[in-house]
C-alpha positions as CSV (number, residue, x, y, z in Angstrom):
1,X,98.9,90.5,62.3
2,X,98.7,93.1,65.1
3,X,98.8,91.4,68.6
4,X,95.6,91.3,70.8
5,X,95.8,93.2,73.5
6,X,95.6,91.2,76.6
7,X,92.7,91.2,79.0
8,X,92.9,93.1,82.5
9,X,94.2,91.0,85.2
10,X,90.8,91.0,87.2
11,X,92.8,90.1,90.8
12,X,94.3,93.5,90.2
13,X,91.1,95.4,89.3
14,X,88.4,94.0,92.2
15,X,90.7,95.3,95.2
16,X,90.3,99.0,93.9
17,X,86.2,98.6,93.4
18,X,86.0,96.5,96.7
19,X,88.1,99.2,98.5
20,X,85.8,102.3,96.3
21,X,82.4,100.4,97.2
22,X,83.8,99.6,100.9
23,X,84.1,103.3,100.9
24,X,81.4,105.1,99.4
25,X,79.0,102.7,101.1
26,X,81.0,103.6,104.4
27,X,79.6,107.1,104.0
28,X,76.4,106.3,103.9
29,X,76.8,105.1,107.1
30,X,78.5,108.1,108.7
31,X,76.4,111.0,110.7
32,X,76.8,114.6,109.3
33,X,79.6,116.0,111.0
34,X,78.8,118.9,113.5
35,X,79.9,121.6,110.8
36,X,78.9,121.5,107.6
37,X,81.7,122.8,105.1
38,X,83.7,120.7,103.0
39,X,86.8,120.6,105.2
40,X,85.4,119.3,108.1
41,X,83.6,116.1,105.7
42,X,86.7,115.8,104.2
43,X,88.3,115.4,108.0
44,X,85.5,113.0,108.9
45,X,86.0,110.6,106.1
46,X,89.3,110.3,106.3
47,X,88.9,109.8,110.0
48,X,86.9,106.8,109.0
49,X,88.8,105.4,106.8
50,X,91.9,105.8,108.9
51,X,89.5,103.5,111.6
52,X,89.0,101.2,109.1
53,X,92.7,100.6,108.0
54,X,94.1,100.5,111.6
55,X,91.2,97.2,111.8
56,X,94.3,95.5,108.7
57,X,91.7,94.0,106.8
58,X,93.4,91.8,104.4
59,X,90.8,91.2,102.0
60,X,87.3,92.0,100.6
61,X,85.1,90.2,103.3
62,X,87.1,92.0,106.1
63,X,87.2,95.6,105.0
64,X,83.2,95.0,104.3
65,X,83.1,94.2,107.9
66,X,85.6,96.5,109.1
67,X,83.3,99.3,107.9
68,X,80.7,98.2,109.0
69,X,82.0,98.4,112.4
70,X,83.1,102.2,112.2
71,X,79.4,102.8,110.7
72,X,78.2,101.3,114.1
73,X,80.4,103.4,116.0
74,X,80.5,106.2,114.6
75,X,76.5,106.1,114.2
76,X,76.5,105.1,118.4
77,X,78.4,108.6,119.2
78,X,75.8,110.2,116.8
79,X,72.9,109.1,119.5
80,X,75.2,109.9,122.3
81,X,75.3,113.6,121.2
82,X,71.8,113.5,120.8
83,X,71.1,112.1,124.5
84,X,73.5,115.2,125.6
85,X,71.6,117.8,123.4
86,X,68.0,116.4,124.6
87,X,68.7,116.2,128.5
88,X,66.1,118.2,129.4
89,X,64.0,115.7,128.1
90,X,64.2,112.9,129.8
91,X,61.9,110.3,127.2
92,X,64.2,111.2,124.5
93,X,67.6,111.4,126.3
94,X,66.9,107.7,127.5
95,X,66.1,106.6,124.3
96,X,69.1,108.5,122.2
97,X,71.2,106.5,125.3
98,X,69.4,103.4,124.5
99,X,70.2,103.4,121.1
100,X,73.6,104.7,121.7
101,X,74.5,101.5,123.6
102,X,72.5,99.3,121.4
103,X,74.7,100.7,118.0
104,X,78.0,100.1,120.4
105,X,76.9,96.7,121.3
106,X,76.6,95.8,117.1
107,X,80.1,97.9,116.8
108,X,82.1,95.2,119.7
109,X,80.0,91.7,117.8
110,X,81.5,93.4,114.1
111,X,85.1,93.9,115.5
112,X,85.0,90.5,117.6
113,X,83.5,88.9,114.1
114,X,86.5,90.5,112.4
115,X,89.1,89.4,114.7
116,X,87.9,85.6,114.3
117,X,88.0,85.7,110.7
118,X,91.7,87.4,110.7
119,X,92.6,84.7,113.1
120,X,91.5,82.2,110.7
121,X,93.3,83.6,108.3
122,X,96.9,83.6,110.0
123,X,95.9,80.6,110.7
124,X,95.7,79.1,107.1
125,X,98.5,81.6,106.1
126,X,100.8,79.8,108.3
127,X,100.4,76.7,106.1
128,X,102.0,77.9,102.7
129,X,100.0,75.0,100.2
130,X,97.0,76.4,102.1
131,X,97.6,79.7,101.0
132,X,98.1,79.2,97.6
133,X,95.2,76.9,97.3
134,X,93.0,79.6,98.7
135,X,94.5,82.3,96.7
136,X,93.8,80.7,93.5
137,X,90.5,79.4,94.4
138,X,89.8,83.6,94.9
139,X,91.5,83.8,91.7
140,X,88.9,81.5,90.1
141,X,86.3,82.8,91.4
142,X,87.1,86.3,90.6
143,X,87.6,85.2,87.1
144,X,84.5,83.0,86.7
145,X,82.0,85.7,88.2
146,X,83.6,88.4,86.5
147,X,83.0,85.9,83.4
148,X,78.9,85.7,84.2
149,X,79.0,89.5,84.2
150,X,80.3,89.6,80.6
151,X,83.2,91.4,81.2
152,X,85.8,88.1,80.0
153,X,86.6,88.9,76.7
154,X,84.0,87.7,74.0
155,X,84.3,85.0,71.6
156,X,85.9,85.4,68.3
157,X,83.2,87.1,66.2
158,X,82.5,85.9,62.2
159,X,84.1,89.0,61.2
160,X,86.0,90.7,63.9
161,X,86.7,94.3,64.3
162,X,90.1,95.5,63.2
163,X,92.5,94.6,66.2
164,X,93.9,97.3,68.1
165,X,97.6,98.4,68.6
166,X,99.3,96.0,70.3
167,X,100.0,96.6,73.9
168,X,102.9,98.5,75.0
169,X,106.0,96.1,75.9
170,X,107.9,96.0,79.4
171,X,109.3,99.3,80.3
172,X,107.1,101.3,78.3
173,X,103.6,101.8,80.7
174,X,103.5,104.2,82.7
175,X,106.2,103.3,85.3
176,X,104.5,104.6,88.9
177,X,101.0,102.7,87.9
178,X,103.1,99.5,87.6
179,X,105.2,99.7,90.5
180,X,101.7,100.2,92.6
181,X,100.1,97.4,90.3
182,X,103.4,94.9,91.5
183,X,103.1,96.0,95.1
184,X,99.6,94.9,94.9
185,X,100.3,91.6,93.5
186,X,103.2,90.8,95.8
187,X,100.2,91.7,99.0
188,X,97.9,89.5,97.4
189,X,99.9,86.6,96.3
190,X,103.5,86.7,97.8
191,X,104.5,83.4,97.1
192,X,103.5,83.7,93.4
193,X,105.2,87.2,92.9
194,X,108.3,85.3,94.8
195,X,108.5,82.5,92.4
196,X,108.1,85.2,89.9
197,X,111.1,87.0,91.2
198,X,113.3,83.7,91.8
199,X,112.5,82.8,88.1
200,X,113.0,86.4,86.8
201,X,109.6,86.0,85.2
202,X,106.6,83.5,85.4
203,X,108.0,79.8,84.7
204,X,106.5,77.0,82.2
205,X,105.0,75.2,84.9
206,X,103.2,77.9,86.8
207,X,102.0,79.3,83.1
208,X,100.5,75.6,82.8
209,X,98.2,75.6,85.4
210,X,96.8,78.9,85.0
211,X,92.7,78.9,83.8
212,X,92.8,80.4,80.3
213,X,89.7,82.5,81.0
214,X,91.4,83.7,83.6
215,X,94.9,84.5,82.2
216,X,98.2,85.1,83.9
217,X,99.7,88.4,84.7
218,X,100.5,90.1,81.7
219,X,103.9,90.6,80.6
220,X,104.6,94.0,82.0
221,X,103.4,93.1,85.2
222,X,105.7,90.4,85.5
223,X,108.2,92.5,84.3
224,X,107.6,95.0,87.0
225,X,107.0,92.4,89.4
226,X,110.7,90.1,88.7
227,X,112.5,93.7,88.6
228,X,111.4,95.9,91.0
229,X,112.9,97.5,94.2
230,X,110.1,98.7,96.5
231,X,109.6,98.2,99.8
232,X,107.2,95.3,99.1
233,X,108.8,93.4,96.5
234,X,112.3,93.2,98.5
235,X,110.5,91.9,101.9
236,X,109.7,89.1,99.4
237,X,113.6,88.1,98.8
238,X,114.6,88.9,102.7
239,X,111.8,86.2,103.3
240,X,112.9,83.6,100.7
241,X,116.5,83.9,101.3
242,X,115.2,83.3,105.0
């Protein structure tokens, strides 16, 4: 019988539709930059999400906020141009400037909102049982909503559809979209991926507590993941053997 082809690891997939959401929504909240051609949007949106990266957010919660601080600012210079354009009337220019300071006021609460939450999260970070508590509980999660949304994969039908081909084993994916999909999981869960790579794959025990409608990392991940040489997955041995 042909092998089922496992289900996505759903970890994996929400960072790219948090970060694409985080994004798009991002540019709603952007004023039209002074010329309008393609090149200079292009420059302005990848000004903003330059802003937004330099903020580090580590996680879903902070890159929401994190844009949502650049959309304040950037939406504050916005008024300030206006207030210069509209100095000859003085009604107007005071209330562009009111605005302006109003929209930079909500910009410094985001960012100071931001930095408490990163703090909190060092914080818990620096107390490794902590971590991996909170990183499964976001694994749960992620699984069990994901799960209400009908995208688990369905029960067994009475007469299932023919099975297709079996997925492809270790080595034979497409090698540069693993090595990004291992760096991934060695941000998100470092100590996991470090297990992984002491072990040289994913032990009994970890396999064990892993939610079944969840699923662990499938095989070529962990492949990837125990084998690898990038940057990220060798930080993880220099801080083990440390």
């Amino acid at each position: 019988m042909d092998a089922q082809p496992e289900p996505p690891d759903l970890t994996l997939q929400l960072p790219r539709s948090t970060y694409w959401q985080v994004v798009h929504t991002l540019r709603g909240y952007l004023p039209p930059p002074e010329m309008d051609t393609p090149e200079a949007l292009a420059h302005r949106d990848r000004a903003a999400i330059a802003l937004v990266a330099s903020m580090l957010p580590a996680n879903a919660e902070e890159a929401d906020i994190a844009a949502r601080c650049v959309g304040f600012s950037s939406y504050g210079q916005d008024c300030l141009r206006l207030a210069r354009a509209h100095r000859g009337d003085l009604a107007a220019f005071l209330k562009c400037n009111a605005q302006a300071a109003s929209m930079e006021r909500r910009a410094c609460g985001t960012r100071s909102l931001l930095q408490r939450l990163q703090a909190e999260r060092r914080k818990r970070e620096a107390n490794s049982t902590a971590t991996d508590q909170a990183a499964w509980t976001e694994h749960c999660a992620i699984g069990l909503m994901a799960d209400a949304l009908g995208e688990a994969p369905p029960a067994a039908a009475a007469e299932p559809p023919p099975s297709p081909p079996a997925p492809p084993p270790p080595g034979k994916e497409d090698a540069e979209a693993l090595v990004a999909e291992a760096d991934l999981f060695a941000t998100m869960y470092p100590r996991r991926a470090a297990v992984i790579r002491a072990k040289g794959g994913l032990p009994e025990n970890v396999m064990a507590g892993i939610d079944p409608a969840i699923g662990p990392p499938r095989p070529a991940l962990v492949h990837a993941i125990a084998t690898g040489t990038s940057p990220t997955l060798l930080a993880l041995d220099r801080s083990a053997a440390a």
